[in-house]
Every structure is written in structure tokens, then in C-alpha cells.
Residue, then its C-alpha position, 0 to 999 in steps of 0.5 A: x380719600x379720593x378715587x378714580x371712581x368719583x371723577x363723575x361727581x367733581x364734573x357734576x359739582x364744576x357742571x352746576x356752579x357753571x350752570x347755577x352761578x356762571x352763565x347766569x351772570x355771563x355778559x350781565x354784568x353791572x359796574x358794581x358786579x367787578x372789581x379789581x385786584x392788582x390792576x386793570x387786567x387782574x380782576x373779580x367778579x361776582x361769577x367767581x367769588x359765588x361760583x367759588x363758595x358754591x363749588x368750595x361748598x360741595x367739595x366739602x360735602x362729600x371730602x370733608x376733611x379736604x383741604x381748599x386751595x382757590x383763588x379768590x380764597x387766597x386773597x384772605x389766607x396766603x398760607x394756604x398753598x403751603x398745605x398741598x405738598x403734605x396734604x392727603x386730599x387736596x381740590x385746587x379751584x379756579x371758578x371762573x379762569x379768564x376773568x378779564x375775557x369773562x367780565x369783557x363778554x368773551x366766551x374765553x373762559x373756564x373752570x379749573x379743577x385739580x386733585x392733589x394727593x400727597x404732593x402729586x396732581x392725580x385728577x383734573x378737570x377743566x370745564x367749557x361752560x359756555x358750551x359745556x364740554x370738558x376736558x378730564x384726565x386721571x393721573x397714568x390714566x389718559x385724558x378725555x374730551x367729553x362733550x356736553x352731549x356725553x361724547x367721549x373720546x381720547x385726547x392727544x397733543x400735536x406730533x413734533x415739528x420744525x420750530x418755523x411751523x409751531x404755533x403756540x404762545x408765552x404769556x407775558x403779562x407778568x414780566x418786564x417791558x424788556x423781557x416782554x420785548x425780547x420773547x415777542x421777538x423770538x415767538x417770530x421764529x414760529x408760524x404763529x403766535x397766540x394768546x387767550x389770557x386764559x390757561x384754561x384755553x391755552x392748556x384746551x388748545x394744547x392737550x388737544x392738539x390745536x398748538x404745539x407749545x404753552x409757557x407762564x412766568x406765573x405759577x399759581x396752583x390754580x393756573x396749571x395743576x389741571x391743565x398740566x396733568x390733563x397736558x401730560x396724560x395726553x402725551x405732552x411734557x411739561x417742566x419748569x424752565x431750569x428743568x425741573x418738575x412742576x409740582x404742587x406748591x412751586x409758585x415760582x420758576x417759569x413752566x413750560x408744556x411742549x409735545x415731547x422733551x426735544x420740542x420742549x428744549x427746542x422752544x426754551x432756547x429758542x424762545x424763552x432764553x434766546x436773547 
């Protein structure tokens, strides 16, 4: 089983596929190095079908009889994201998040590492690679900036404001041209929208405070469990659209991360179902 105790090791395992498989291949990409998926903006490339093995590979080391949720594994066996909600030990992994902007050059991107057990994300890392520093959190244990150099401090989500001074952003990629419009419409209301089509940034930005709100249509395990935890240990609320919890193995529903639950049910009505 996992401990809190063994936080250290998942960050040194994230560290060196970041390290080892990553940064080597970061804006050295060949033509031959990237692939598609389900469209232009869905893509794979080398850095995340090695980091993934690499990382897949040292989890199992240590947590043999762990059971391996990762994206680009999920391509050859859907049926794997049945197993987090009975799992006793369980790693959800996302090498390279924000694989467009990586494949593209951009130093958007990064590594997704979630901890789940017996239904409930209890540890989480998301890991910067290009600078280093990382993002942890354990579960009614607070969350963390540690930086590349060893800093430390805590970390927190911004306080609540008026709707017309937030800054923050729904992605909109998987949704409707329709539904597209009406949301972009409503993110008007707000002081500045943004989008990063990376979770791993867009969850950074809000669990440290640098924007007040996130929300995804999409629910891949890979995409959220970490940043969700990491969100909610330092002070944030998140829940899917209709209100309920996010859990492991929802796939579906909407999410929406906000600083408390009034700003949350402020920007689901003002955004997210405004027409």
C-alpha cells in the first residue's frame, strides 16, 4: 500500500522520466516522431509513449500489485478505468499533458501523477518539466509548490471576487460549435478569459491563485484527478456540473474548480449554463 511517506519517491520517478525521456526530445521532434489520435489537436508523440513506459515501469517496481491507469495505455485497453473505483492501490498517469503545445515547441506542458485508493484520490503530483518545479498535495494534508532548487511553501487558491474582475476559462474543445459560441459569450462577463489546452497549467494557475475558476466537459481520469486534489487541498472547490463529487472513474458530466462554493455556483450559472 501506499503512504504518505513515499511522496518523495513518486516525485523522483515523475523528475526522471521528465529528465530522461522528455526534455531530451522537447522542440527535437522529427515528423515521424508525432502521431495523431482523433484529430489534429489530439496527438502522441515519442515523449509520451517512452516517458509513459518509463514511468509505468518504476511504479511497478516499488507497487507491484498497483493497478495502471495511463493515457496513451488506454488506446489498447479501455477497460482499464473501471478498476479505480475498487482498487486498492491505484497510479493515474499523464507523461506528457499538453501534448499539442509540446509537440508545437511550447513550454506549456506537464506530467500528471494521481494516487488513488479505494475510490478517493489521496496523493497527486503535477511536475513542470522545463523548469523543474512541482506541484504536491496529499489528501487532508494541504498542498505544496516545491521548486526544482528544494523550496518549499504552501500553496492557496485566489480569495473570492466579483464575476467582472475573475479571470479564468472552460475549455471548449469538446463540445458543439453552438455551445462553443454561447459559453465564449458568457466568459465575457469576466475580466479575462484564457486557455493553455494543458489541465496540468490551467489546474497550476488555479491552485496557486493566479486565476479564479477552471471547467472541462471532458473528464479523463488523467486530465484532473491530480489537478483536482492539489485544487482542493489548497482551499478550492471543485464538483461536477449537476453538482456532484468528482470521483475516480466519472468519465462524464462536466467539472468545474472554483475558490469556494458560491463563486463555484456563481460561474455555473453565469457561465456554464447562462444561455
Amino acid at each position: 500500500m501506499f503512504d504518505d511517506s513515499q511522496l518523495d519517491l513518486l516525485l523522483e520517478i515523475v523528475r526522471e522520466a521528465a529528465s530522461e525521456e522528455i526534455l531530451p526530445r522537447f522542440r527535437k521532434l522529427a515528423a515521424g516522431d508525432i502521431a495523431e489520435k482523433k484529430s489534429s489537436i489530439d496527438l502522441v508523440t515519442d515523449a509520451d509513449l517512452m516517458s509513459e513506459k518509463r514511468i509505468t515501469r518504476r511504479l511497478l517496481e516499488h507497487f507491484p500489485a498497483a493497478h495502471i491507469v495511463a493515457e496513451e495505455a488506454y488506446e489498447n485497453d479501455r477497460s482499464v478505468i473501471k478498476g479505480l473505483r475498487d482498487a486498492d492501490l491505484a497510479f493515474v498517469i499523464d507523461p506528457v499533458d499538453g501534448t499539442f503545445n509540446f509537440q508545437a515547441g511550447l513550454p506549456m506542458f506537464g506530467t500528471n501523477l494521481a494516487v488513488v485508493s479505494k475510490g478517493a484520490t489521496v496523493a497527486a503530483i503535477i511536475h513542470e518539466a522545463v523548469m523543474g518545479d512541482s506541484l504536491v498535495a496529499i489528501k487532508n494534508g494541504g498542498a505544496r509548490f516545491i521548486g526544482h532548487d528544494g523550496t518549499e511553501m504552501t500553496i492557496a487558491v485566489a480569495p473570492s471576487v466579483p464575476l467582472s474582475t475573475m479571470v479564468g476559462t472552460i475549455s471548449m474543445n469538446d463540445i458543439a460549435y453552438e455551445e462553443r459560441r454561447r459559453i465564449a459569450g458568457n466568459l465575457a462577463k469576466t475580466k479575462m478569459a484564457f486557455g493553455y489546452n494543458c489541465s496540468a497549467y490551467e489546474y497550476w494557475m488555479a491552485a496557486t491563485g493566479k486565476v479564479h475558476f477552471i471547467g472541462h466537459h471532458s473528464l479523463m481520469p488523467w486530465d484532473h484527478l491530480a489537478g483536482v486534489l492539489i485544487h482542493t487541498e489548497a482551499g478550492g472547490y471543485t464538483a461536477r456540473f449537476d453538482g456532484s463529487p468528482y470521483l475516480p472513474g466519472d468519465t462524464s458530466g462536466g467539472i468545474l474548480s472554483a475558490p469556494d462554493r458560491d463563486c463555484w455556483e456563481m460561474i455555473l450559472a453565469e457561465i456554464v449554463q447562462a444561455i
